[in-house]
Every structure is written in C-alpha cells, then in structure tokens.
N, C-alpha and C positions, 0 to 999 in steps of 0.2 A: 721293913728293913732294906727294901731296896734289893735291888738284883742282887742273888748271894754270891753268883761271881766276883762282884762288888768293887772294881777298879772304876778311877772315873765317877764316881758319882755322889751329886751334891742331896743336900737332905732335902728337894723340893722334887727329887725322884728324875733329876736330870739324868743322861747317860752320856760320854762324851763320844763314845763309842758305837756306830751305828751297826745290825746285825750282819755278818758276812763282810764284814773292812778288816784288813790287815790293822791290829790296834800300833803296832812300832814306830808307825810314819805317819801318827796322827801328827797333823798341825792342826790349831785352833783358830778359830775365826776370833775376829775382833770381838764378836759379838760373846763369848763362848767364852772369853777373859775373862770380858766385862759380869759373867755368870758367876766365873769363879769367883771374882772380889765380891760379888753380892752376896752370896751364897751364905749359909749360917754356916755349915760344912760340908767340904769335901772330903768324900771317901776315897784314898785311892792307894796305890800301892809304887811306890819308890821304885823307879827301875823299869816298870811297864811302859810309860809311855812319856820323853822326856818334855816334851810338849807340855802334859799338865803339873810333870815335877816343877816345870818354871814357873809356870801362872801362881801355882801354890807358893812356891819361893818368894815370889815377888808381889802378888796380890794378896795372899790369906795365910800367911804365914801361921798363926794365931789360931787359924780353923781349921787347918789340914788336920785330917786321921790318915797316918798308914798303917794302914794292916801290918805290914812286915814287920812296925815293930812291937806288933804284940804277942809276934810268936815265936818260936824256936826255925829258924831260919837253916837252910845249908847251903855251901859254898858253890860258886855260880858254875862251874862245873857241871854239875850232879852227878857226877861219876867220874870213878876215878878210873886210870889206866886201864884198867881190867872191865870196868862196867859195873862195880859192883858202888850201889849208894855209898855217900860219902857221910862221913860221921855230923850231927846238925849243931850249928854255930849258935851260938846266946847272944843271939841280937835284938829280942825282943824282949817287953814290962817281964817275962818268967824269967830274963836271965838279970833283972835287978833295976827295973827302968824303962820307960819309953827310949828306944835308941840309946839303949845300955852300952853297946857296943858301934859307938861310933863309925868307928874307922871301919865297919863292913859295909858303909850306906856312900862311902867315899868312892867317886870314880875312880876306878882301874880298868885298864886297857879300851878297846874301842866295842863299837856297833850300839846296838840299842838298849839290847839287857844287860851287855856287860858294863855298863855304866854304873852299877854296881857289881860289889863282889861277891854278894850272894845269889841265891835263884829266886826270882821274885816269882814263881807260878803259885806261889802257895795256895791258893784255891781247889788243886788237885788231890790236896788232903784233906776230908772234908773234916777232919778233926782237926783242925788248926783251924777249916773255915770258921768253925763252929765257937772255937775260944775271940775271932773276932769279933763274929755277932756279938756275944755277952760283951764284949768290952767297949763293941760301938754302943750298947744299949746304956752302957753307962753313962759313956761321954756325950749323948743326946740329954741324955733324965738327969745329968749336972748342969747341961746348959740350957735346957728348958723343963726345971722343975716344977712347974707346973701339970707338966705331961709327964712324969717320969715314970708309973706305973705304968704307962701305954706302952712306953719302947721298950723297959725290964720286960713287961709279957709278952710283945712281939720277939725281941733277944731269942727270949727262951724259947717261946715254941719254934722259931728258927733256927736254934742251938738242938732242939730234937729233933728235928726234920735230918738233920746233919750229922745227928748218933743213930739215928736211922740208916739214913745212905751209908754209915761209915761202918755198919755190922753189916750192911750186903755185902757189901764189896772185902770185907774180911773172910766171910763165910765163901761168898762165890769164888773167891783165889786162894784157897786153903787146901785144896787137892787138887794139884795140877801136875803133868806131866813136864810140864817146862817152865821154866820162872826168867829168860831172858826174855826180854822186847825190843826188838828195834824199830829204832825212831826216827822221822825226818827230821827232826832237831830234838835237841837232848833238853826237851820241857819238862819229862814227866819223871823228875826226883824225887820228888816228894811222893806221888805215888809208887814210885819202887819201893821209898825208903819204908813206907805205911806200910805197905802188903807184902814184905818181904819178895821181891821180882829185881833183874838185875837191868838195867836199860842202856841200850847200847844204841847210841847218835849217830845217826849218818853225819848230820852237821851239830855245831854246836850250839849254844844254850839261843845263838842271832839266828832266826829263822835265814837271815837272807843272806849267811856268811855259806860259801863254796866249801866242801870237803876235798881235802888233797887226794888223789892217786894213793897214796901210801895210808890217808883214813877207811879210802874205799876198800881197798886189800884187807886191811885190820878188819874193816865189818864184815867184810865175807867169810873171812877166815874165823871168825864168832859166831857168826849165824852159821854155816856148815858144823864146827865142832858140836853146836848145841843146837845142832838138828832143827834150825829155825824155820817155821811152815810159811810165817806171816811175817810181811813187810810192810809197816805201818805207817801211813802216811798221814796229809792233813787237809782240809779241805781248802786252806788259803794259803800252801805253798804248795809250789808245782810238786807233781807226782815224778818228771821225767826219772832224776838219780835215783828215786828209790824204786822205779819201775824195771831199770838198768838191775840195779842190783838184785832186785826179787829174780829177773831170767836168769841172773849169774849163779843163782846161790838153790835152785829149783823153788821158790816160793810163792806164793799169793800174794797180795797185797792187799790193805783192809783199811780202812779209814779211825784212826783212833784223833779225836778230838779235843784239841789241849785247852778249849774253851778262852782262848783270847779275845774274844768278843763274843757278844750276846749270839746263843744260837737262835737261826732263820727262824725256828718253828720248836715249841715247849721250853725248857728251861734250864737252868745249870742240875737241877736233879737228875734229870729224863736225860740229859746229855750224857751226865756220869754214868747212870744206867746203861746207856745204849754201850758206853764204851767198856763198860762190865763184859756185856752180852760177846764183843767182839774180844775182850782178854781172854775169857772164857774157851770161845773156839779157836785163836789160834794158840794156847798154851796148854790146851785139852784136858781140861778142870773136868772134876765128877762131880 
C-alpha cells in the first residue's frame, strides 16, 4: 500500500518526498512531473504540498486519489479560540461523494496548508488513515482488476495494522492528568479531535507562519493555567519560539512528530508510537 503516511506517492511505490525535507516547499524536478503524468496513480493529499497539487491538476487529473476526500475532514484551524478541537466538516466519499464538499478544497487565505480550508494532516488519525487504505484498495482493484484480490488484502491488513495503532493510542491517552498539548504548529487536530486532548499552536496550521506577541501571551497564559510540563516541538521547524516559551512558562520541551515526511529511521507506526510514548509523559497518563 505504499508508505501509510501516504501523501505524494505514485502506485510504482515513488515517494516525492525525501526522509527529513520539509514536505511545503517541495518543488518538483522536471523529471518528477514527467512521473506523475506517467504514473497509473498518484496518492496524495490536497493541500500538503502545492507542487504535486499542480502536476496532478494538470498532468493526471484522471489518476489523482486524495485522501482528504475520503474522509471526514476539519476546518484548517484545528482549534478554536480556546484550543478545544473544532467540530469535523463532510468533505469526503462518507459525507455523500468524492469532494462532496467542494468549496472546502477551494483556496482560502495564504501560506502552504492554508491553501485549503480544511486541515490536510489527516494521517494523525490513524482511523481515517485506515478508511483511506480500504478505499485506495478499491480504486487500485477497479483499475487493475486483474490484481484486485491483491490490493483488497494488502487494504485490509493495512486497515488492521491501523485499528491496531488506533486502540494503543486510545487506551495510552485514556487516563491522563492533562489533556492540553502544545504545539509548534497547530498540525495535530485530528489527533486531539480522536483522543479527546485540547491542542494549543504556538504558530498556525503553516509551519513557517511567525506567531504574534499577543499569540505568544495567549499560549503562556494556556500552558500555565493548565499547568503545561511539556512544549512540543518538531524536528523540521526550528525549536528557538517554543524553547523561548517552554523558560517562560517553567517547561521541558519534547519532540512530538507530525510525520510530514517519511521518518529518517522505521515507519509512520513506530513514529505514532514514539509520539504515544512522549503524550504519555508529558500529560502523565497511567
């Protein structure tokens, strides 16, 4: 099934995305195009990287799958005022359609992810990843029914691996003494929205958008009310603001990984895990 991250990638097991790159400021080589129009399909997700939104738009129109719209999507935000997850939009085949809901996949405002107006991380919940697999398995085993028993059984046991991760990670965050997290950028919606946790962005949903004076206030004054331990950073944005903010606020700081590109070393499981292991201690789960 291909990397279950799964943005970027064509059915001959291309990646466009190489391990440790910032994936928002991909641009593509000539040659990388020339993959996509040949490609039978590309996997990729609307909004992640506008580089292969184009190529798709304009080379494979016909072949594209996005993820996003086959699942229950939420608004590019992922939190509202307060930090608490935002209710999830029907932008996907469950709300009555491939891109039922148009006008959420429509540019609004600027930077990279806000290019659309929902939160394209959906990967972070691996039950949505999971409703992708089965639906990419289909639209392989319609377009090459001759193998279609191959990718249905790859799907699913993909689709388990993924009800697997998605009962750890319910069970591990089910008794915890804290349920806010904050974030170097507000990617991780979808997993608030899954695990009941409230996620508070230093910056917003564009890794590389600046947070105001007056953002920075707002999160300290969040992270002290709710007694915040851990300020959660990422490995492909700088640490400096939220290293700033962890002295301000008396915290640590811990690396939680929103999986925007392939990780250096094991896989999008072993990632989710790892980042289990670090909600785990800074929100003091039993």
């Amino acid at each position: 099934m291909g990397d279950r991250a799964g943005w970027g990638w064509r059915c001959d097991g291309g990646d466009a995305t190489k391990p440790g790159v910032e994936p928002h400021d991909l641009e593509l080589s000539p040659r990388q195009v020339a993959e996509v129009e040949s490609a039978a399909l590309t996997v990729y997700i609307k909004g992640v990287q506008p580089a292969v939104d184009q190529a798709v738009q304009q080379n494979a129109a016909d072949r594209g799958f996005d993820a996003a719209s086959v699942v229950q999507t939420i608004p590019a935000t992922g939190v509202d005022e307060h930090g608490h997850g935002e209710e999830e939009h029907g932008h996907g085949e469950e709300a009555g359609g491939e891109h039922a809901d148009e006008a959420g996949h429509e540019a609004e405002g600027e930077g990279h992810e806000e290019a659309v107006s929902y939160d394209p991380h959906i990967w972070l919940d691996p039950s949505r990843l999971a409703t992708v697999a089965t639906k990419l398995g289909e639209r392989l085993a319609a377009a090459d029914p001759a193998h279609a028993q191959g990718y249905r059984q790859r799907a699913a046991a993909t689709a388990t691996e993924l009800g697997t991760l998605d009962a750890e990670l319910k069970k591990g965050l089910s008794s915890c003494s804290g349920h806010a997290i904050v974030t170097s950028h507000t990617a991780f919606g979808y997993l608030a929205n899954r695990y009941g946790l409230e996620q508070v962005g230093i910056s917003g949903i564009d890794p590389d958008s600046e947070p105001s004076p007056a953002r920075l206030a707002e999160v300290a004054k969040v992270a002290k009310q709710e007694k915040v331990t851990t300020i959660f950073t990422e490995a492909l944005v700088s640490p400096k603001v939220a290293e700033v903010l962890a002295q301000e606020v008396g915290a640590k700081t811990a690396v939680l990984d929103p999986i925007e590109s392939k990780p250096a070393s094991g896989d999008y499981l072993s990632a989710m895990r790892q980042n289990l292991t670090e909600l785990r201690t800074a929100l003091g789960c039993s």
